[in-house]
N, C-alpha and C positions, 0 to 999 in steps of 0.2 A: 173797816171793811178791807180786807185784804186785794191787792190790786194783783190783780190773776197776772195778767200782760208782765209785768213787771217780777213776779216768782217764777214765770215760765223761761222770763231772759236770764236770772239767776243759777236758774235748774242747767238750764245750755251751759253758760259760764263755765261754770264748778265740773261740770262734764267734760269740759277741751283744758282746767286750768289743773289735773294734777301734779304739773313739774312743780306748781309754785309752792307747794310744803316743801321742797327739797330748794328754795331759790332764796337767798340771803336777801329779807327788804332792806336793813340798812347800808348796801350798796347806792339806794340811790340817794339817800340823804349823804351820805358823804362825797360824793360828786357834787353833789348842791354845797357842801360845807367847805371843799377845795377852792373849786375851780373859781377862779378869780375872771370876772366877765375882761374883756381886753378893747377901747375903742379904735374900731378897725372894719372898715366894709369892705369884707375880704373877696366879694364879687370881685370890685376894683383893683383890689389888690390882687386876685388872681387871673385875669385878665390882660395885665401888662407884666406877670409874673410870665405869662404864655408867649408875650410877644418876644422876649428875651431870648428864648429856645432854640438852638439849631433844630433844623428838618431832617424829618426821616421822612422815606416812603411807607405808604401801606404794605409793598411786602416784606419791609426790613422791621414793620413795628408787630405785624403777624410772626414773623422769624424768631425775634427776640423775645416776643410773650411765652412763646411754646416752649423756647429753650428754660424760659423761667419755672414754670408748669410742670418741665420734665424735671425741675430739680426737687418737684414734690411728689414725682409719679403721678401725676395728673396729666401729662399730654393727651393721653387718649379720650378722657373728658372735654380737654383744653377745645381737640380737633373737632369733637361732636355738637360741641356749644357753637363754638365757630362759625360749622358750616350751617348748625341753624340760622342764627343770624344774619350771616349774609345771604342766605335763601330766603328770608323774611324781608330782606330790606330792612336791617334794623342797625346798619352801619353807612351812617352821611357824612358826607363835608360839613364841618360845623362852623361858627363863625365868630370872630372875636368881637362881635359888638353886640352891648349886652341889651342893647335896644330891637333886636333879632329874635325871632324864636325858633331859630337854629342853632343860635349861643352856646356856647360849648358847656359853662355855666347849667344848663337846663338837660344836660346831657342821663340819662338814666339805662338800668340794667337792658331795658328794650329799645331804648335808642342813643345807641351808642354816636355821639356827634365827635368828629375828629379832627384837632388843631393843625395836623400837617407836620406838627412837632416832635420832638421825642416824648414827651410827656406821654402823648399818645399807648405805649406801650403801658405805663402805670396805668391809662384810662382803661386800657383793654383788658389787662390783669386785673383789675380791680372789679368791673363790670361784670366779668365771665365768673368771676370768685361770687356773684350773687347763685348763682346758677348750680353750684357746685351744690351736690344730692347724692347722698346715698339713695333713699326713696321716698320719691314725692308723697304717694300714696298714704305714709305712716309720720308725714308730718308734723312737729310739735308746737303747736301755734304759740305757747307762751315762748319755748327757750327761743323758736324762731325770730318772734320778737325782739325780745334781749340780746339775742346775736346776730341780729339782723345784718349789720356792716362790719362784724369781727374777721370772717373770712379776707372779705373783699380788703380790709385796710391790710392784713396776713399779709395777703399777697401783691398789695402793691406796696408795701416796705420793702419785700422781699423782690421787687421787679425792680426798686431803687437800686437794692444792695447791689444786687446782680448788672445794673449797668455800668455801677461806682464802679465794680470788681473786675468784672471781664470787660466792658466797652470802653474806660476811663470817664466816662459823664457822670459828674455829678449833679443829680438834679434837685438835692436839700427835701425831696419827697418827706421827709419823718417831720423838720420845721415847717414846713407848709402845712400841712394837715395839724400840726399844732394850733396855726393861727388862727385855722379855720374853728378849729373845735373853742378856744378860748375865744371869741367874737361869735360866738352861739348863745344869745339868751332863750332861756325856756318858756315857752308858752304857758300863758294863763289863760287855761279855758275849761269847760264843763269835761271833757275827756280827761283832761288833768283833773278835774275835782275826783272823779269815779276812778280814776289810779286812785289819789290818795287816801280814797279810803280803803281798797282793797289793799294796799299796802300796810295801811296801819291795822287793821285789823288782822295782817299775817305778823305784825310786829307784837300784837299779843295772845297770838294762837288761837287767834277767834274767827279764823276765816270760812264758816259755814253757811248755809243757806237763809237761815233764822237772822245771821246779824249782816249778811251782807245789805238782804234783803230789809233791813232794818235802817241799815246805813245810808241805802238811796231813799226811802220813802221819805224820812226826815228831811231831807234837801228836797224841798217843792223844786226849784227850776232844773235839778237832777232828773228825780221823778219824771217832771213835764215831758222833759229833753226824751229823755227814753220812750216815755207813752207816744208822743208825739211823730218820733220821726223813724222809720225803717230800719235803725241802726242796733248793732248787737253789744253788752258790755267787752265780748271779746276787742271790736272793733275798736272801740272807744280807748281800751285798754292798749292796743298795738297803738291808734296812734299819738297816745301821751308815752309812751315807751319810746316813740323817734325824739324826744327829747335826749333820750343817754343814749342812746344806740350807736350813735359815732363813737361819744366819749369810752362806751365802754369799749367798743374795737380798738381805738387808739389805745388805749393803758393797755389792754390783751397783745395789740398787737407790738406796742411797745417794748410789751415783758419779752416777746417771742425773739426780737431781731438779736440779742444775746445768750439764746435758749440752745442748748445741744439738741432739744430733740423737736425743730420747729416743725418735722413730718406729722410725727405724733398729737404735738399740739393742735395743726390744724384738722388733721382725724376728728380728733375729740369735740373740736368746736362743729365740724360737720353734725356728727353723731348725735351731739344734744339737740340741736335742730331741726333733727327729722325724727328722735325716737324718746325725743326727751330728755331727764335724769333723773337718778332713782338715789342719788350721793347729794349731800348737802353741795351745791355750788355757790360761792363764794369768791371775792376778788381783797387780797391783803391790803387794811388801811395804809399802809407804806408806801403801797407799787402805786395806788390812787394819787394818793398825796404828793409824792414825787413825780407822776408822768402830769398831772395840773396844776403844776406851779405855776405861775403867770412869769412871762418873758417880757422885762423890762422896756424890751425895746420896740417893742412891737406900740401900735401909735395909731 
């Protein structure tokens, strides 16, 4: 008997997923083939990585994000994010103890929590780089997924650079978020089952309604999961995708900090996010390979 509930969430799916004939699946197995896990609770580690920081004010860490911003022709974005946010109340004193749920740690695109540090300026560049839209309206919920953190890590490498260069601070921003992504294991859960199968059946050109829809029925606690609870495979699928979604910003953003034309590239990462892609997108097993090496010394 065919389970109606379950081909109608398929039908939806397949309907919000046509960037993914044009989306490279062995991208994420080679992320899983790289990346070497690192033991490191980089909470802790980044928490007393905070405490180490000279201070900045809030209007020297607003100053310097915007100067960064205008180095990508984005200030007028920069200012209009801005003043939402701080009309929302969505920028607080945050706190370095992680026992807090103010903790800077917990900090997100809509609450921005603030160390008092220079870092600060990475956190604001980085936060407001979620935001950054051509048009919401015509949004593409797969590439959105998959480059979910490619902007925002763009431009807080590029908020590093620019302090390294014009302020003299160096805040090792490209090593830190290394640490972070190598001390990232992946979850094992039913949203990760339903990626892998949409994955592998784009890995043999069988991604259609017949075998998706084949592919859940056969996993009873899949099936279940789906029947059961008000969730969409879209959903499921965005969030076993936060499994790579740093990593892939990190190697993207990696490739970009010695890139001539880093305007460009972040255009482009905009672009497929709100309208899709219609070009095979792809990431070189090399630029993967080399940006998750595992770092010796990390502990």
């Amino acid at each position: 008997m065919i389970n109606i509930s379950i081909i109608k969430k398929v039908r939806v799916f397949l309907s919000q997923a046509n960037s993914l004939k044009y989306l490279d699946p062995n991208i994420f197995e080679k992320i899983d083939r790289f990346k070497e896990i690192a033991e490191i609770n980089f909470n802790e580690y980044f928490l007393e990585y905070i405490s180490t920081l000279p201070k900045l004010d809030f209007e020297n860490v607003v100053k310097i994000s915007r100067e960064v911003y205008q180095v990508y022709g984005k200030e007028t974005e920069f200012d209009t994010i801005l003043e939402k946010l701080v009309s929302n109340h969505n920028i607080d004193n945050g706190s370095l103890n992680k026992e807090d749920e103010n903790c800077i740690t917990n900090a997100s695109e809509n609450r921005i929590l603030l160390s008092g540090t220079c870092y600060d300026v990475i956190m604001l560049c980085h936060e407001i780089g979620h935001k950054l839209r051509y048009n919401d309206s015509y949004n593409d919920k797969i590439m959105d997924s998959v480059l979910f953190e490619t902007p925002s890590i763009i431009m807080e490498f590029a908020a590093d650079e620019y302090l390294k260069n014009i302020y003299n601070i160096d805040l090792g921003i490209h090593d830190l978020r290394k640490k972070q992504i190598l001390s990232r294991s992946k979850d094992n859960n039913i949203e990760n089952d339903i990626f892998m199968i949409i994955i592998n059946l784009m890995k043999n050109n069988k991604l259609d309604i017949i075998h998706l829809y084949n592919g859940i029925v056969s996993n009873n606690n899949i099936s279940n999961y789906l029947n059961n609870h008000n969730v969409s495979i879209m959903e499921s699928f965005d969030e076993a995708m936060s499994n790579y979604n740093y990593e892939i910003g990190y190697i993207i953003g990696s490739n970009a900090l010695n890139s001539t034309n880093k305007k460009e590239l972040l255009d482009e990462c905009l672009s497929y996010k709100d309208l899709g892609i219609n070009i095979p997108f792809t990431i070189d097993e090399n630029i993967i390979q080399t940006s998750l090496k595992s770092e010796e010394h990390i502990k």
